[in-house]
VODREN-308755 format. One line per 3 residues: number of its first residue (from 0); for each residue x, y, z negated of N, C-alpha, C, O, CB. Coordinates in nm, 3 decimals. Glycine has a CB too. Example, Ala and Ser with C-alpha at 12.3 -4.5 7.8 and 13.67 -1.06 7.14 Angstrom:
0 = 1.319/-0.569/-0.780/1.230/-0.450/-0.780/1.320/-0.330/-0.780/1.424/-0.332/-0.846/1.131/-0.447/-0.905  1.285/-0.225/-0.708/1.367/-0.106/-0.714/1.290/0.003/-0.787/1.341/0.114/-0.804/1.408/-0.060/-0.572
***
This chain:
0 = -3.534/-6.247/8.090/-3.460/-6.367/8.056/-3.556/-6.470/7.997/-3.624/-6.451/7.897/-3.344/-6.336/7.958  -3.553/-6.581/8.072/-3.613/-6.689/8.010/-3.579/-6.754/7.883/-3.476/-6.689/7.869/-3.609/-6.773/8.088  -3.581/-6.818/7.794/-3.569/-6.913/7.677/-3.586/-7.058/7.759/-3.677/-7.077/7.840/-3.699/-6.883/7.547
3 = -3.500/-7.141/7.733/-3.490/-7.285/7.758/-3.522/-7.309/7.619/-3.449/-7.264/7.531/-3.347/-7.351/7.819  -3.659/-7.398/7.587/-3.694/-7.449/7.453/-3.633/-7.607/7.475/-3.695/-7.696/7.416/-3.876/-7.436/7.416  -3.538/-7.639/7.542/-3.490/-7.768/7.554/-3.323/-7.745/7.492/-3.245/-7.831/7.450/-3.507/-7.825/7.725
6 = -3.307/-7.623/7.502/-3.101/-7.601/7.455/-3.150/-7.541/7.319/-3.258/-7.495/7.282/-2.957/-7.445/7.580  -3.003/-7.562/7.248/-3.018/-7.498/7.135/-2.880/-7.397/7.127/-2.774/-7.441/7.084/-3.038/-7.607/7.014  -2.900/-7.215/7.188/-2.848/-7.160/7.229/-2.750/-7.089/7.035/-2.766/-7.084/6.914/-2.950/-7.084/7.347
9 = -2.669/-7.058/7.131/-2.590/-7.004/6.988/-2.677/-6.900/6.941/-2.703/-6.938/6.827/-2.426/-6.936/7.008  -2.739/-6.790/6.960/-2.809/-6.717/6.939/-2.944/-6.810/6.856/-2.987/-6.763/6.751/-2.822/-6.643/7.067  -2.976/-6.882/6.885/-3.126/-6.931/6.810/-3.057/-6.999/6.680/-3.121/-7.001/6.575/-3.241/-7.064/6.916
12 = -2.899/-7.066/6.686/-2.856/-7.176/6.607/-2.815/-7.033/6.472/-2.833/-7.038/6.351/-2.702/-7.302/6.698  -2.775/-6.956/6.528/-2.682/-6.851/6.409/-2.844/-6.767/6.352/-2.860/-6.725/6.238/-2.519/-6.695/6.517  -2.945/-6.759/6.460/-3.091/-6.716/6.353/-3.131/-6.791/6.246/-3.161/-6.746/6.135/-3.226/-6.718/6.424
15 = -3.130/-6.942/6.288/-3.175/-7.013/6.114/-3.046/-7.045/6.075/-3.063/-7.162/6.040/-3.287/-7.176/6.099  -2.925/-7.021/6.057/-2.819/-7.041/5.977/-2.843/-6.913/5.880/-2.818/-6.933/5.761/-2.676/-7.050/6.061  -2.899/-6.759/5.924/-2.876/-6.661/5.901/-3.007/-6.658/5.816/-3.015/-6.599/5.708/-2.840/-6.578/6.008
18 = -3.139/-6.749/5.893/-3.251/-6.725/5.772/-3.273/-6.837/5.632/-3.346/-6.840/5.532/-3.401/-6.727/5.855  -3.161/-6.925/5.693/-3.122/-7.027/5.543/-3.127/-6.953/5.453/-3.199/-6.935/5.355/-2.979/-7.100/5.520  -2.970/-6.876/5.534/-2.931/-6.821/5.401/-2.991/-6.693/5.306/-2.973/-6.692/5.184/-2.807/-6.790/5.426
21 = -3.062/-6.589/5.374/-3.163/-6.494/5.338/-3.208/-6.612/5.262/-3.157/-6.596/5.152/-3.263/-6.412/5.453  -3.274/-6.718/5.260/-3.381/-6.787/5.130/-3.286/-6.849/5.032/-3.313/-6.861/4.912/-3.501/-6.925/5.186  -3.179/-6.886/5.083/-3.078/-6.926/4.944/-3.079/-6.808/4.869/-3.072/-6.809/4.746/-2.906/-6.968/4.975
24 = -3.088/-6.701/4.940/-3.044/-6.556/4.830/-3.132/-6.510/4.777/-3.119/-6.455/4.667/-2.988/-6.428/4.883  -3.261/-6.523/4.848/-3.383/-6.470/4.787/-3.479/-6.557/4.657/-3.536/-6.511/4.559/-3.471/-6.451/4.914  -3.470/-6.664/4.693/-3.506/-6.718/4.597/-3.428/-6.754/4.453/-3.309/-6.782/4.443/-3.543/-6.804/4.652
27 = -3.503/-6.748/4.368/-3.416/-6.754/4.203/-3.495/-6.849/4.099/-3.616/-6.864/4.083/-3.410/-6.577/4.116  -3.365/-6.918/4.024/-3.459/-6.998/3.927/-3.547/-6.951/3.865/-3.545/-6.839/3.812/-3.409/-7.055/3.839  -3.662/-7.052/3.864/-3.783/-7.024/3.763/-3.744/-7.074/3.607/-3.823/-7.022/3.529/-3.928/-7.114/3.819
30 = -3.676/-7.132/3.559/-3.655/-7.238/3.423/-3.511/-7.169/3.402/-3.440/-7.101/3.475/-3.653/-7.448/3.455  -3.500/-7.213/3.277/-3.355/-7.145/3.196/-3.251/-7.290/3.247/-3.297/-7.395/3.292/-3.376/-7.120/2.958  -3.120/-7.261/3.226/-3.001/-7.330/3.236/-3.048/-7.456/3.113/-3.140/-7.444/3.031/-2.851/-7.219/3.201
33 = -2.964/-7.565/3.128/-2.971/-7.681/3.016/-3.146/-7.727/3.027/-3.200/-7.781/2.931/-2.917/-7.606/2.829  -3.212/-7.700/3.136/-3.367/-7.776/3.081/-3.392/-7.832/3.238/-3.355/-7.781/3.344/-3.529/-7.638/3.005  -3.467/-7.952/3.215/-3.482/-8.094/3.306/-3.488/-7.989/3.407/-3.392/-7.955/3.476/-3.626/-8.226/3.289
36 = -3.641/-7.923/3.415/-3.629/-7.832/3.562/-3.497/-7.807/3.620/-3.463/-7.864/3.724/-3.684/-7.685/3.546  -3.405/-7.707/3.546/-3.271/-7.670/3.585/-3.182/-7.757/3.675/-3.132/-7.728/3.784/-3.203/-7.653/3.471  -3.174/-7.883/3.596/-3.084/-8.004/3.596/-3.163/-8.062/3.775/-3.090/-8.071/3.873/-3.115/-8.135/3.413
39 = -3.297/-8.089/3.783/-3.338/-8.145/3.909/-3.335/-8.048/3.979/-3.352/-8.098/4.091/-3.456/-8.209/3.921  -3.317/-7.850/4.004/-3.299/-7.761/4.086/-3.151/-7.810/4.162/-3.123/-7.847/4.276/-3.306/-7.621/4.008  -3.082/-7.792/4.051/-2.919/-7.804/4.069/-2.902/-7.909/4.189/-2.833/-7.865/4.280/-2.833/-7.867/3.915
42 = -2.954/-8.046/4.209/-2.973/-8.174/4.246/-3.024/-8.138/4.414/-2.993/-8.193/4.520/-3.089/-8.258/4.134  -3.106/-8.034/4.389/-3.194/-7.990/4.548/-3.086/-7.854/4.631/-3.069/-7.824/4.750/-3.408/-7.897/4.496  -3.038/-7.806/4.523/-2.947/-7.697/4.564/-2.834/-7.770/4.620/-2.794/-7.717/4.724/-2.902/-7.598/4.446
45 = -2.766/-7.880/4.584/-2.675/-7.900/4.622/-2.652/-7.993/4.752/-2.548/-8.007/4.815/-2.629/-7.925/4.528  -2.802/-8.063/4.777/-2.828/-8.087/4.882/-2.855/-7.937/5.034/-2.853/-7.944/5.157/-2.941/-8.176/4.833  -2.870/-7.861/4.972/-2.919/-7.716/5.041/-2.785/-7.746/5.085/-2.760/-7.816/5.183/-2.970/-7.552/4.951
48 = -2.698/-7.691/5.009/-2.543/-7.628/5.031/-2.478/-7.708/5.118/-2.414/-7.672/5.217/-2.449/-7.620/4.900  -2.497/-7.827/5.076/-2.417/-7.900/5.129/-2.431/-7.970/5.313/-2.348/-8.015/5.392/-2.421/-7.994/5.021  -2.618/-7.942/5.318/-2.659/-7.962/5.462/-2.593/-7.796/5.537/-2.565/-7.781/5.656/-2.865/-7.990/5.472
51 = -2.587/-7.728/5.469/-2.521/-7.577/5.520/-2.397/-7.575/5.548/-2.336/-7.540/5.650/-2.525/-7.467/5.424  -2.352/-7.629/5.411/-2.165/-7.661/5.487/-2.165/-7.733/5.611/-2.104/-7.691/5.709/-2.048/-7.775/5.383  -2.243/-7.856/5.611/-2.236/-7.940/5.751/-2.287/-7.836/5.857/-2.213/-7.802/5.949/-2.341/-8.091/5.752
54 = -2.401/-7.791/5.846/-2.414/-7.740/5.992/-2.291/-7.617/6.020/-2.247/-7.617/6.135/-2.585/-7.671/6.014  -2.249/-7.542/5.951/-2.163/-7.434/5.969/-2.011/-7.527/6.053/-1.949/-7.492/6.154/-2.133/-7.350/5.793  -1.989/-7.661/5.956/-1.886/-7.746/6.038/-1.966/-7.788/6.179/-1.901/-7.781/6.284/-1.834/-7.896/5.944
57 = -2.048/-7.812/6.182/-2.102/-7.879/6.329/-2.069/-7.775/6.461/-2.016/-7.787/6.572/-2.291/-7.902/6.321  -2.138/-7.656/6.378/-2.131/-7.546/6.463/-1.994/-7.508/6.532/-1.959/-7.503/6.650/-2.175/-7.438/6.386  -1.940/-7.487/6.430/-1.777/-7.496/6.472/-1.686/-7.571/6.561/-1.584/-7.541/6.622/-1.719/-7.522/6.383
60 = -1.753/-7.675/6.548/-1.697/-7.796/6.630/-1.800/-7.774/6.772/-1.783/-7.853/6.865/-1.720/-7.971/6.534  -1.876/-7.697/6.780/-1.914/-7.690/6.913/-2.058/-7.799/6.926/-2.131/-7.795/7.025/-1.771/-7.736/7.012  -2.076/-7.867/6.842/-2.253/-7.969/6.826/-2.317/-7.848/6.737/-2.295/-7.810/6.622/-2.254/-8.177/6.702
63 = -2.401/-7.808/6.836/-2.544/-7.728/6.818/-2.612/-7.840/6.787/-2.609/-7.857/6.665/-2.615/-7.641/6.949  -2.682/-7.938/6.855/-2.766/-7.998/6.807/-2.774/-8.044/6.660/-2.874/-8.027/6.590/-2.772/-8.077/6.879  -2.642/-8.111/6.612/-2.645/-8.152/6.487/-2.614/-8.070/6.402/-2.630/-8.100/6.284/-2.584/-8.243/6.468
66 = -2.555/-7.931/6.444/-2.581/-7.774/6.331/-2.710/-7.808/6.317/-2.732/-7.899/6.237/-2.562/-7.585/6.398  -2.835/-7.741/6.394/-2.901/-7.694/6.387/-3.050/-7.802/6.282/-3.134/-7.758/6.204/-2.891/-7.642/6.522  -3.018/-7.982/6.340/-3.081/-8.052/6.231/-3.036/-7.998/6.075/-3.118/-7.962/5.990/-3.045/-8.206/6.251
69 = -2.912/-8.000/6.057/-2.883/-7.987/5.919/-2.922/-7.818/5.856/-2.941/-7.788/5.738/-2.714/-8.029/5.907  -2.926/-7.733/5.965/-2.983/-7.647/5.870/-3.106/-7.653/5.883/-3.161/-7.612/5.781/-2.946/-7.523/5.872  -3.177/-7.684/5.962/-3.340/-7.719/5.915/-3.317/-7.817/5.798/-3.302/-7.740/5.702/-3.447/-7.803/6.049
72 = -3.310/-7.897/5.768/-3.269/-8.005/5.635/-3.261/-7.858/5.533/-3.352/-7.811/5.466/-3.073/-8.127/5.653  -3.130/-7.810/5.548/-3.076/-7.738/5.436/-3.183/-7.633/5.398/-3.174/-7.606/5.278/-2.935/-7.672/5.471  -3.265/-7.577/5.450/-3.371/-7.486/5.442/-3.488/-7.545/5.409/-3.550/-7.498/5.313/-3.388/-7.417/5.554
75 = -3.541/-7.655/5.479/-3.645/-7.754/5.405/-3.568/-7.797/5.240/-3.631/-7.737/5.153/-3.669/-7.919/5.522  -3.498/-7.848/5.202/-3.423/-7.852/5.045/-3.474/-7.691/4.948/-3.523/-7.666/4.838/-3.204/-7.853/5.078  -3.444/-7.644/5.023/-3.490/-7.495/4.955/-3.621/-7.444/4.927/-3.671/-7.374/4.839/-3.449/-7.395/5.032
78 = -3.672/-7.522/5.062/-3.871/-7.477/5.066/-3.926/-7.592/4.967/-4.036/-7.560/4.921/-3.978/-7.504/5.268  -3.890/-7.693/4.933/-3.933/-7.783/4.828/-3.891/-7.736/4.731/-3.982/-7.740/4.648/-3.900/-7.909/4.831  -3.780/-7.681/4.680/-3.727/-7.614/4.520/-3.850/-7.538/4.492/-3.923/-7.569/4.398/-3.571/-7.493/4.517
81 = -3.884/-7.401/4.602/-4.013/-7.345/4.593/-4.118/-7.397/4.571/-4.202/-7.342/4.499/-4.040/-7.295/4.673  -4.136/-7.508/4.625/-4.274/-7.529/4.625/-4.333/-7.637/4.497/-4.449/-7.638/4.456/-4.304/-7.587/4.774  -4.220/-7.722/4.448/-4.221/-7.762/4.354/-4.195/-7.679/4.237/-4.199/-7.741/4.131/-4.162/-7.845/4.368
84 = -4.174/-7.575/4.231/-4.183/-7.457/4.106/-4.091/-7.436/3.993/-4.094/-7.406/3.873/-4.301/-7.474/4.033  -3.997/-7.470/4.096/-3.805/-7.502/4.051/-3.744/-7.344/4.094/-3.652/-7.292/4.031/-3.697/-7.668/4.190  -3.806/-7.286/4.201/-3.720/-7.167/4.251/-3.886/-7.037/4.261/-4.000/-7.060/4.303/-3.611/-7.223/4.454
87 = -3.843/-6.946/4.220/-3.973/-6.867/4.251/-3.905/-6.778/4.442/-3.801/-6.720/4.472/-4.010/-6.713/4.068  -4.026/-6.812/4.518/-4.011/-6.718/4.637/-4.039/-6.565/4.641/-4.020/-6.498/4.742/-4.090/-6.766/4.731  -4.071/-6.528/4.558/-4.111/-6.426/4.491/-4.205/-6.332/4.611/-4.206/-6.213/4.642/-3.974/-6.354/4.423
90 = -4.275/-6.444/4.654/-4.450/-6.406/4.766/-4.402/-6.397/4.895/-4.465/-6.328/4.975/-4.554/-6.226/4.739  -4.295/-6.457/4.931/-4.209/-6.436/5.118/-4.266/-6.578/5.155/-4.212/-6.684/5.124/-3.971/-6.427/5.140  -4.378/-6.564/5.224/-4.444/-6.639/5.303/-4.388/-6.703/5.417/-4.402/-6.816/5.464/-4.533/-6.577/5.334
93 = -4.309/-6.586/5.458/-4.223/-6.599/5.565/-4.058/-6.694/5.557/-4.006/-6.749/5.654/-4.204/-6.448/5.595  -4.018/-6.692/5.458/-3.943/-6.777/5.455/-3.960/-6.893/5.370/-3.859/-6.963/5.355/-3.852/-6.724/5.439  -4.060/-6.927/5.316/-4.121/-7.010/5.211/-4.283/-7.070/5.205/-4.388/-7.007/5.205/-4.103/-6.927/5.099
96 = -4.261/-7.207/5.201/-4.439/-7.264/5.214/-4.485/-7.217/5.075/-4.525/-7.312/5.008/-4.472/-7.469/5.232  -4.489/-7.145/5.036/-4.542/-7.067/4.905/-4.669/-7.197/4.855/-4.747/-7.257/4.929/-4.626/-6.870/4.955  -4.653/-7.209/4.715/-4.725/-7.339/4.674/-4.885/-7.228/4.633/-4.988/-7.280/4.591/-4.623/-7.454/4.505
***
C-alpha cells in the first residue's frame, strides 16, 4: 500500500491527535501553582487544549485538513511550554524539542 503524502488520511489525522495527547500527559509542570511561570504555563496550556478541542470538532465534522493544522498548533503550544522551561519533558526527544 502506497501513502498519498498529498491526503490527510484518518489514520495519519488520529496518529498526531493520539501523539498530542501522549505529550499533554507526559509532560508536567516545572514551577509551583500561584508563581508567574505557573500563571504564563496556564496561558500556553489553554491554547494547547483549546487547538485540540478544535481539531477533535474539525475531525468530526469530516475537515481533516483543518483537524490536522490545529493539532499541529496544539502540540507545537506544548513543545514551547517545554522548551521554554514551563513544562519538564522529562528527556522524550521524541515528542519534545528538548531545550
Amino acid at each position: 500500500m502506497t501513502v498519498d503524502s498529498k491526503e490527510i488520511s484518518q489514520e495519519k489525522l488520529d496518529h498526531y491527535l493520539a501523539l498530542t495527547s501522549k505529550a499533554r500527559a507526559k509532560a508536567t509542570p516545572i514551577h509551583g501553582a500561584g508563581s508567574e511561570e505557573s500563571k504564563q504555563l496556564s496561558i500556553l496550556m489553554r491554547m494547547a487544549d483549546d487547538y485540540s478541542s478544535d481539531a477533535i470538532f474539525f475531525k468530526d465534522n469530516g475537515d481533516f485538513v483543518r483537524a490536522f493544522g490545529a493539532i499541529n498548533y496544539a502540540h507545537a503550544w506544548i513543545d514551547a511550554a517545554v522548551k521554554l522551561g514551563l513544562l519538564d519533558g522529562h528527556g522524550d526527544d521524541e515528542l519534545f524539542t528538548l531545550p
